[in-house]
C-alpha positions as CSV (number, residue, x, y, z in Angstrom):
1,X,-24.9,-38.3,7.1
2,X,-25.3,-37.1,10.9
3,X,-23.2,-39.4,11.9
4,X,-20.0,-38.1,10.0
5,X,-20.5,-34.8,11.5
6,X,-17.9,-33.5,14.1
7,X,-19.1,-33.6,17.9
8,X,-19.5,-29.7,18.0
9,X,-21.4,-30.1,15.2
10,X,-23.8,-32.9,15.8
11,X,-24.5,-30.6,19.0
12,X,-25.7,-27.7,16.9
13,X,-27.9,-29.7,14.4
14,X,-29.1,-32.8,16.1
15,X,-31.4,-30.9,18.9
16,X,-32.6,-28.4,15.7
17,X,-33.7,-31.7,13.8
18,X,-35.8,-32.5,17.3
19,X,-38.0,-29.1,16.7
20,X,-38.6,-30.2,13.4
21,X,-38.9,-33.8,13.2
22,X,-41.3,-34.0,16.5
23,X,-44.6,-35.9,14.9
24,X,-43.3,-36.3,11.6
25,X,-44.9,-39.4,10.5
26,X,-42.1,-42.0,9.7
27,X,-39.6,-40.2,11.4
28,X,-37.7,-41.4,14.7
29,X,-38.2,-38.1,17.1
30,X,-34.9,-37.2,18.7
31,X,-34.5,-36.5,22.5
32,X,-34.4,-32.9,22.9
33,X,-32.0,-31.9,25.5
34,X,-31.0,-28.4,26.7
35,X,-27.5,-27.7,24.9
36,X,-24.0,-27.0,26.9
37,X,-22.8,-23.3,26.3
38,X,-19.9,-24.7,24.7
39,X,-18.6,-21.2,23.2
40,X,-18.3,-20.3,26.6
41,X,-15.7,-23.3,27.6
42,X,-13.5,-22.6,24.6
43,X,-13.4,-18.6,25.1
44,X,-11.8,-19.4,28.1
45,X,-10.1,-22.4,26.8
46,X,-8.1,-20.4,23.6
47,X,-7.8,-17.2,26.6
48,X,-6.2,-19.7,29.6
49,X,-4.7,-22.0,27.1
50,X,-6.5,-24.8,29.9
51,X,-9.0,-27.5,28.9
52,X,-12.6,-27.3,29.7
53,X,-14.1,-30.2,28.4
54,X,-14.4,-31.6,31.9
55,X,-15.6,-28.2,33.1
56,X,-18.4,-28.0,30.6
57,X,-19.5,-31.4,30.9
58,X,-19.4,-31.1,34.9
59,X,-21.2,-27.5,34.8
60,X,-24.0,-29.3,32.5
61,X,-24.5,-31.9,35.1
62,X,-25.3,-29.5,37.7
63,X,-27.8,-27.3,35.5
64,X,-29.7,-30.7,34.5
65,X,-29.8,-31.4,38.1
66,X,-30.8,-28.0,39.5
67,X,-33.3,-26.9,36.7
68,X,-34.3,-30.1,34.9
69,X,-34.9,-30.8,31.0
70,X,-37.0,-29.0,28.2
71,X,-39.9,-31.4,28.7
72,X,-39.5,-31.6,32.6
73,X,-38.4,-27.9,33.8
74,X,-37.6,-27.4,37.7
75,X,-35.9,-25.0,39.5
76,X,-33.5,-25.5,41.9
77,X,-35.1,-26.2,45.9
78,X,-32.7,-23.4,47.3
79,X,-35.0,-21.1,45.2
80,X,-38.4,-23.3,45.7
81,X,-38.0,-23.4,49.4
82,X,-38.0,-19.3,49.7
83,X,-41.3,-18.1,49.3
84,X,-40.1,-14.3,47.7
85,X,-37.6,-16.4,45.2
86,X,-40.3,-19.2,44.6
87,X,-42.7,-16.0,43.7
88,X,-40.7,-15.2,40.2
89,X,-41.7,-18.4,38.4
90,X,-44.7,-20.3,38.8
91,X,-44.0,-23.8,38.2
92,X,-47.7,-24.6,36.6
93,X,-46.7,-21.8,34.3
94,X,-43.4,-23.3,33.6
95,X,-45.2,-26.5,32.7
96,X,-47.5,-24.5,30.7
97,X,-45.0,-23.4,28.6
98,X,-42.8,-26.3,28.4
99,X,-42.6,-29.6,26.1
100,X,-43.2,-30.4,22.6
101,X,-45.2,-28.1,20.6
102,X,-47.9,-30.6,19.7
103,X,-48.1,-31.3,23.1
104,X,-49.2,-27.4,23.9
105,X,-45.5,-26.8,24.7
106,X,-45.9,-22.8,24.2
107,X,-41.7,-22.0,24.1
108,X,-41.7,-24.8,21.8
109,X,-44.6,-24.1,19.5
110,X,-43.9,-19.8,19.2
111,X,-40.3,-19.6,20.2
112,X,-38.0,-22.0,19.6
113,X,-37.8,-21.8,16.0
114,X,-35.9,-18.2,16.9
115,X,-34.6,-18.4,19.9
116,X,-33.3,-22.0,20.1
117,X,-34.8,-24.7,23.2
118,X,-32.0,-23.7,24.8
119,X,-32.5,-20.3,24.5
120,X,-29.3,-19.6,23.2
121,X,-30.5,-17.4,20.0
122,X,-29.4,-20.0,17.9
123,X,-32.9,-21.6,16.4
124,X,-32.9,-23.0,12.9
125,X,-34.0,-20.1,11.6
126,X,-31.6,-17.4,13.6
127,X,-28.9,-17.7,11.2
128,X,-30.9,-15.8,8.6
129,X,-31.9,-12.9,10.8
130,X,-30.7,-9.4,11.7
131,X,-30.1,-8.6,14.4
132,X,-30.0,-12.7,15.7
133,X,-32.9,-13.4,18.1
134,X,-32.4,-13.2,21.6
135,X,-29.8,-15.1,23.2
136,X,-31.2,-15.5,27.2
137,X,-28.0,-16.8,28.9
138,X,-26.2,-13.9,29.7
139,X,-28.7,-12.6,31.6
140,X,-29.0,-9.4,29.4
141,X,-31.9,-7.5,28.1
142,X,-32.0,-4.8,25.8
143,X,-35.4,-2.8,25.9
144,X,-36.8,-2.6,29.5
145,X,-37.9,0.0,31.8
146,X,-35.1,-0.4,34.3
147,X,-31.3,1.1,34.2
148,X,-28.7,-0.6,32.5
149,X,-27.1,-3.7,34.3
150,X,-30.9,-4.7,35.9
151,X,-33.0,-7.1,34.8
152,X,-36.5,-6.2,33.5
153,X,-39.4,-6.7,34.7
154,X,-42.2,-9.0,34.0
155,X,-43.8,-6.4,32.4
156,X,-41.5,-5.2,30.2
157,X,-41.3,-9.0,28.7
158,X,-44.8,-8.8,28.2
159,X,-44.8,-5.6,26.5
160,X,-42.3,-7.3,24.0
161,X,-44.5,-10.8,23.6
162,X,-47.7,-9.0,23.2
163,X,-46.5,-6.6,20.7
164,X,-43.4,-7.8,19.1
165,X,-39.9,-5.4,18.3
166,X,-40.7,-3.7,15.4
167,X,-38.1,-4.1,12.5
168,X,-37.4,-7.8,13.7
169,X,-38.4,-11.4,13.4
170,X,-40.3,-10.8,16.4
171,X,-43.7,-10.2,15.8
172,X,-46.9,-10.0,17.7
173,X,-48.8,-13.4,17.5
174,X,-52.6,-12.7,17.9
175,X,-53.7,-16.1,19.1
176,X,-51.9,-15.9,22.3
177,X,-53.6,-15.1,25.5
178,X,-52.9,-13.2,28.6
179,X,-52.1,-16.6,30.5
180,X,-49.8,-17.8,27.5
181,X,-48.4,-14.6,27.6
182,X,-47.4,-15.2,31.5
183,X,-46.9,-18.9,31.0
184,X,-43.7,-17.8,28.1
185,X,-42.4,-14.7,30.9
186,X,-42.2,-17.2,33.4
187,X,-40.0,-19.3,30.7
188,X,-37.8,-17.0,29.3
189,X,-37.4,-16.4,32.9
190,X,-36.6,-20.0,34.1
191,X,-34.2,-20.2,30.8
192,X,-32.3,-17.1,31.9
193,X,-31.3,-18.1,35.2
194,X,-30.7,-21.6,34.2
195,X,-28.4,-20.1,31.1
196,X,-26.9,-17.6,33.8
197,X,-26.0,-20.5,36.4
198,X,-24.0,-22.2,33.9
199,X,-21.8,-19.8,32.7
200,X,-21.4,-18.4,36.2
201,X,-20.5,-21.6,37.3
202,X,-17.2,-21.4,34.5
203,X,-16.5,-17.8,35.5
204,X,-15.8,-18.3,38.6
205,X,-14.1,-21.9,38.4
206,X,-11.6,-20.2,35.9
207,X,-11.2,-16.7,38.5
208,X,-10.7,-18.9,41.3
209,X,-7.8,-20.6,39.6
210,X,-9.9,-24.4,39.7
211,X,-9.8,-25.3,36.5
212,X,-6.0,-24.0,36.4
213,X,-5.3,-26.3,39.6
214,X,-6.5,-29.2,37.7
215,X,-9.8,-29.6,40.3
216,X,-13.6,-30.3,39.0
217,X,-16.5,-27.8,39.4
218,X,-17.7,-31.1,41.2
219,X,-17.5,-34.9,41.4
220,X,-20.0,-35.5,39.4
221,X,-20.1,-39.4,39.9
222,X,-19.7,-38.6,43.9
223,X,-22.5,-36.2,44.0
224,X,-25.2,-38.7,41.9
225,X,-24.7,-41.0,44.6
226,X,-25.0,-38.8,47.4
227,X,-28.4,-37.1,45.9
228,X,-29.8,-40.3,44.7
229,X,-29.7,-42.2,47.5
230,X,-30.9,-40.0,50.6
231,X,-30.0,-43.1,53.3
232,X,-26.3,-43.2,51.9
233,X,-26.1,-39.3,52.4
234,X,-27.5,-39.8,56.2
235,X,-24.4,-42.5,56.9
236,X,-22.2,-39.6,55.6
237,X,-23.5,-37.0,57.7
238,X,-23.3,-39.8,60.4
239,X,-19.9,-40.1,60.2
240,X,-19.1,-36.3,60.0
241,X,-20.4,-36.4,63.4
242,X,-17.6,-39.2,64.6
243,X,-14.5,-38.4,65.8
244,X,-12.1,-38.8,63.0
245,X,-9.5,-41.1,65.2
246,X,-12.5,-43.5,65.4
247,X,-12.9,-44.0,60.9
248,X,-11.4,-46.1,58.7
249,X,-9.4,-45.2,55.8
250,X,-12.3,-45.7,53.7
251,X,-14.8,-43.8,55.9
252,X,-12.2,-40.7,55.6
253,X,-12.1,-40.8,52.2
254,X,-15.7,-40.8,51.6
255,X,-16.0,-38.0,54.3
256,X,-13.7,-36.0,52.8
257,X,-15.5,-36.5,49.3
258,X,-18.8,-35.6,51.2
259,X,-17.0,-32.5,52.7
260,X,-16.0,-31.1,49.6
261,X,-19.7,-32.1,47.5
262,X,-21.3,-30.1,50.3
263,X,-18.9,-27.0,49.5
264,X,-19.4,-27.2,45.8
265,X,-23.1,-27.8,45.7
266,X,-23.2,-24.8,47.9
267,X,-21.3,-22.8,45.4
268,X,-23.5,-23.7,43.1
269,X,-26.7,-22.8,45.0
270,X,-25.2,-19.6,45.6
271,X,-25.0,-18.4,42.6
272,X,-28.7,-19.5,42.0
273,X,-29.9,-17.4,44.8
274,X,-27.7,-14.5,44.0
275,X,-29.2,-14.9,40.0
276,X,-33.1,-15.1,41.0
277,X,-32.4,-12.1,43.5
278,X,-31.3,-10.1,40.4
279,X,-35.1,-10.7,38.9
280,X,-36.7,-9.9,42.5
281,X,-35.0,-6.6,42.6
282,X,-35.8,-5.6,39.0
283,X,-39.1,-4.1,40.0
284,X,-38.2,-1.9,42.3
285,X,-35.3,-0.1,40.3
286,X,-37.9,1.2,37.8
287,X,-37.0,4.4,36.6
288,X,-39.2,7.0,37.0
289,X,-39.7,9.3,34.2
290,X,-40.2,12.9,35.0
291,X,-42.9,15.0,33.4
292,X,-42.3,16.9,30.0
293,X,-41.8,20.3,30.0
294,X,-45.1,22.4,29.1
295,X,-43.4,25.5,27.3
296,X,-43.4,23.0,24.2
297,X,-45.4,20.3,22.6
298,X,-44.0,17.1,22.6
299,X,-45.0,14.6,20.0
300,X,-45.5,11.1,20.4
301,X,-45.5,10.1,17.0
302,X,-44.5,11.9,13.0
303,X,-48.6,12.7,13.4
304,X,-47.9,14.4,15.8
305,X,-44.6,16.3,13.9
306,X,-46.9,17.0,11.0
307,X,-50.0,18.4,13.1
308,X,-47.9,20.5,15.2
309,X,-45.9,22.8,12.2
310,X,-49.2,23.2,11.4
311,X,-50.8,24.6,14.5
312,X,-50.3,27.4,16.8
313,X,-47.5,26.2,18.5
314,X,-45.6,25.7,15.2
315,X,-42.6,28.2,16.5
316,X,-42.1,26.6,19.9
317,X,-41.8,22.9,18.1
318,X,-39.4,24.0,15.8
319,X,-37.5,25.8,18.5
320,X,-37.5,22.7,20.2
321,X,-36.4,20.3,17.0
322,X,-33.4,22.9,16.7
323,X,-32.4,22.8,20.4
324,X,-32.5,19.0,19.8
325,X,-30.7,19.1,16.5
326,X,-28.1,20.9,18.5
327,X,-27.5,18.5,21.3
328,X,-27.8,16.0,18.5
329,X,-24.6,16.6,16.9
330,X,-22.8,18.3,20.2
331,X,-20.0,17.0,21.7
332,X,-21.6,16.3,24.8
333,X,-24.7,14.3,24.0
334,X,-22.6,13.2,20.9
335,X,-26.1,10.8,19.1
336,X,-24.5,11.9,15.4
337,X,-21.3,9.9,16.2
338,X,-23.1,6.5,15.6
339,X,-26.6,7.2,14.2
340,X,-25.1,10.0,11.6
341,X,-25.7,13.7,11.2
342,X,-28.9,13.5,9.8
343,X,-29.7,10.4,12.2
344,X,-29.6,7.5,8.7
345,X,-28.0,5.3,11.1
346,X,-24.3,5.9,8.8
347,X,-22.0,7.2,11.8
348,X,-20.4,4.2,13.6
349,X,-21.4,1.0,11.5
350,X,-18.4,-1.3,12.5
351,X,-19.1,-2.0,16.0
352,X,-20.6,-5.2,17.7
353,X,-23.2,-6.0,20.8
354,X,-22.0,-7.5,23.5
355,X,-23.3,-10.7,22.9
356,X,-20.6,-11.5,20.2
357,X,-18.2,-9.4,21.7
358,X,-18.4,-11.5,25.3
359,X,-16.9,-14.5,22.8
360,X,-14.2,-12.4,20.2
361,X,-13.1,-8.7,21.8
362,X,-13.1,-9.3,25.3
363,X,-11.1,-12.8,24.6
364,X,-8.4,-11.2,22.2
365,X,-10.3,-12.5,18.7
366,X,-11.3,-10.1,16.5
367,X,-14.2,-10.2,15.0
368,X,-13.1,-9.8,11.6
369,X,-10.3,-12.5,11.9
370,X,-12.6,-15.0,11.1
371,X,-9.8,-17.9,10.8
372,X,-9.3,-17.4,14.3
373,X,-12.8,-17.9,15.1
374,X,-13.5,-21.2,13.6
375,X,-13.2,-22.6,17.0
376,X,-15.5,-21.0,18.4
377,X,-18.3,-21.4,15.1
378,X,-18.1,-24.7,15.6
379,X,-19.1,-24.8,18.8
380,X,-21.9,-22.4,18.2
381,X,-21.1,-19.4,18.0
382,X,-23.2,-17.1,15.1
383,X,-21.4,-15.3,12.5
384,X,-20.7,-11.5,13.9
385,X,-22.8,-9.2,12.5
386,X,-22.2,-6.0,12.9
387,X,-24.3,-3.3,15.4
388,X,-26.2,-0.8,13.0
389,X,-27.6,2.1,14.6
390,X,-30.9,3.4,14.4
391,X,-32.1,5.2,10.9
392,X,-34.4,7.4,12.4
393,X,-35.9,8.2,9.2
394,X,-37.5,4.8,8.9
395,X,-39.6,5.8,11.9
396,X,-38.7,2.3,13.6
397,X,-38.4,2.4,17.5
398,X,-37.6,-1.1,19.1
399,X,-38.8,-1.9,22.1
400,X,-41.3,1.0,22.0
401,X,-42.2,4.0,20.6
402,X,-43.3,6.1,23.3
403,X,-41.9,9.3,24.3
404,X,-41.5,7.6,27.9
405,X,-39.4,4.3,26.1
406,X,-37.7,6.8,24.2
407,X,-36.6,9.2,27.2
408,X,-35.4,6.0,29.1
409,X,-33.1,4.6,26.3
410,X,-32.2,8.2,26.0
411,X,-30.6,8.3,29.8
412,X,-30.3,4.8,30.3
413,X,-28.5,3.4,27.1
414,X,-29.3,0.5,25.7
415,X,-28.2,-3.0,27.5
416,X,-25.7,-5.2,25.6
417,X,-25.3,-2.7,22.9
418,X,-22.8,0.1,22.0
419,X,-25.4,2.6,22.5
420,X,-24.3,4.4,26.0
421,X,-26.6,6.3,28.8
422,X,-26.2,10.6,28.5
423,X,-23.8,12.3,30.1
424,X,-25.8,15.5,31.6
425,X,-23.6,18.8,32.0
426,X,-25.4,21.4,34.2
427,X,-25.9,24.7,31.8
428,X,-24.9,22.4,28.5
429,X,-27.3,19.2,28.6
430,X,-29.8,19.0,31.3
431,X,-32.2,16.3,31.7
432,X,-35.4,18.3,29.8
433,X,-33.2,18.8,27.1
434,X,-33.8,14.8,26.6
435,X,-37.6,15.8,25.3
436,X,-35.9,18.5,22.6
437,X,-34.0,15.6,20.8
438,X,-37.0,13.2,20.9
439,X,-38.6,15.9,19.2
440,X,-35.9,16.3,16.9
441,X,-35.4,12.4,16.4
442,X,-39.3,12.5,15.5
443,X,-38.8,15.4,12.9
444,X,-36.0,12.9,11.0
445,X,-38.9,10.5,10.1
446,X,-39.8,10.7,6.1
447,X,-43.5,11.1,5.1
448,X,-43.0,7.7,3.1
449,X,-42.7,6.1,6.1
450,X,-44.9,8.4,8.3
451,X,-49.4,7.6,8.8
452,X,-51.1,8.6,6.2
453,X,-53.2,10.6,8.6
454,X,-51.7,13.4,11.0
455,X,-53.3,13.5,14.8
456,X,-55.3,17.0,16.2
457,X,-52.9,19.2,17.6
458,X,-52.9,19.5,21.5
């Protein structure tokens, strides 16, 4: 039956059967092999009207050879050989974490079944869930303590590992410790970057005009020689020292192949460096997060909602939950456009994250033309599913509840989603006002969904 299946096809089943049929008794286990971002190659294909085939396969060469397989991970030696960049994955972590699942291959084992070995959101069970699991390869994160645009830090992952995203597949799994916890960062991390390289490496082959000029991201065939034979690459840095009177025909060509391997493999390193440099940065652009104001009580959770109408300082909540009502439906903070007057999450349902958007919108597809996107689902892409905003009555805050989390999504946005950073206007929306419409958000919650018991007022 397999073998009937189209190309694009077998590539989206055949690695899925390898989760599953690894130590089935009776059953041949299939090589599991990181998967080409081939809805990357056609968006540009269908947008430059250009092939890409060679592209893709030439850009998956040079991940394979810079970061390795699933059961053998590596990272490139331009990052190895730096001790700050060699600092942001461990490799005994990486090992930890890597490999089949009855092996103790942790990604494997907890993740995979979501977020694909690949890390492309595209596990056998992703079709099924909403919103799809995470795909890594962009490079974007959506619930993190730095501004929009940064990566987040390592602690921000574990935040999300140890205690799951509430009102997703994503839940906290108890038996994992604090090293497997680290072991999976470092992962996630190493599948990132490596997902990063590769579509980097077809962003800028198509802006440079490469692709269009009929050239190769690199001479694949070329470049195996030169890096698996260490003595032939000394002759050719021999004869880049000769005068060029004093070589052959043959030694000219070979020198100019050489020449040009050395440019592209540098490309290529580049944009490694330039990638793990973006996760180095990430913790020192955490945003700091003033104090509340104290002429109000701010709550933390609907206990906290309930317990303070209740107390003494009844009339300065409520005053707050107004001024936050206000800004809530105001043109300038503008929440009720998308999450709905009374915040039910019923404003702007028709929009989509930039994760399918990258593949339809910004390519000229629409999302809702799904003829048009046939292409493009059978090379991988998931079915686009619209964004839905927030129903604050459910009481459901992913990537954290906390009046902090909340106050940096607030100002910050929300990465890879519609959701946009505030706009402050001095006299009209100032940055305290952000604490009046958490306050207000809090107050939407419905005492179905709120704790059963209410905590003291403070």
């Amino acid at each position: 039956m397999y073998s009937q299946l189209s190309p694009p096809i077998r590539a989206i089943v055949l690695p899925a059967l390898g989760i599953l049929c690894v130590g089935c008794s009776g059953r041949v286990e299939i090589p599991v092999r990181f998967e080409p971002n081939l809805v990357h190659t056609m968006k540009y294909q269908i947008q430059q009207d250009v092939p890409m085939d060679q592209a893709s396969r030439d850009a998956s060469w040079i991940v394979e050879t810079m970061f390795g397989t699933p059961d053998e991970p590596k990272l490139p030696a331009v990052i190895t050989e730096d001790d700050e960049l060699a600092s942001i994955v461990s490799m005994e972590r990486l090992q930890q974490a890597a490999g089949p699942a009855e092996s103790g291959g942790l990604f494997r084992k907890h993740c995979a079944i979501c977020h694909g070995v690949t890390g492309d959101g595209r596990g056998p069970s992703a079709a099924q869930q909403t919103p799809y699991p995470r795909d890594y390869r962009m490079g974007v994160f959506k619930f993190k303590s730095t501004p929009r645009g940064e990566k987040p830090t390592r602690e921000d992952l574990a935040k999300l590992i140890r205690d799951g995203i509430a009102g997703t597949m994503m839940k906290k799994i108890p038996e994992l410790s604090e090293e497997d916890i680290q072991a999976l960062i470092d992962y996630v991390i190493y599948l990132s970057m490596r997902g990063e390289h590769e579509r980097k490496q077809i962003d800028m082959a198509v802006l440079d005009g490469i692709i269009e000029d009929g050239e190769r991201l690199i001479n694949v065939e070329f470049a195996q020689k030169v890096i698996a034979d260490p003595g032939y690459r000394e002759q050719l840095e021999q004869l880049a020292e000769m005068d060029e009177e004093t070589l052959n025909e043959t030694q000219n060509k070979e020198l100019e192949l050489y020449e040009r391997f050395e440019d592209d493999w540098g490309y290529a390193e580049e944009y490694a460096v330039e990638i793990a440099e973006s996760w180095i940065d990430a913790e020192d652009e955490v945003l700091d997060v003033p104090e509340p104001p104290t002429d109000f009580p701010l709550a933390e959770s609907y206990a906290d909602v309930v317990a303070f109408r209740s107390s003494d300082r009844a009339d300065q909540f409520e005053a707050s939950v107004k001024r936050g009502q206000e800004l809530f439906v105001g043109k300038i903070a503008s929440c009720s456009k998308c999450h709905g007057e009374k915040g039910l999450g019923n404003g702007q349902t028709t929009d989509y994250d930039d994760w399918t958007k990258d593949w339809t919108i910004r390519v000229g597809l629409k999302p809702e033309n799904r003829d048009s996107l046939v292409p493009m689902l059978a090379r991988g892409a998931m079915e686009p599913k619209n964004a839905i905003p927030r129903n604050f009555a459910e009481g459901i805050f992913r990537g954290g509840s906390t009046s902090r989390d909340l106050y940096r999504r607030i100002t910050q946005g929300i990465d890879g989603t519609p959701m946009p950073a505030v706009t402050f206007v001095e006299g009209q929306f100032e940055e305290d006002d952000v604490w009046n419409l958490i306050n207000f958000i809090r107050s939407l919650q419905t005492a179905e969904s709120g704790p059963a018991e209410a905590a003291p007022a403070t």
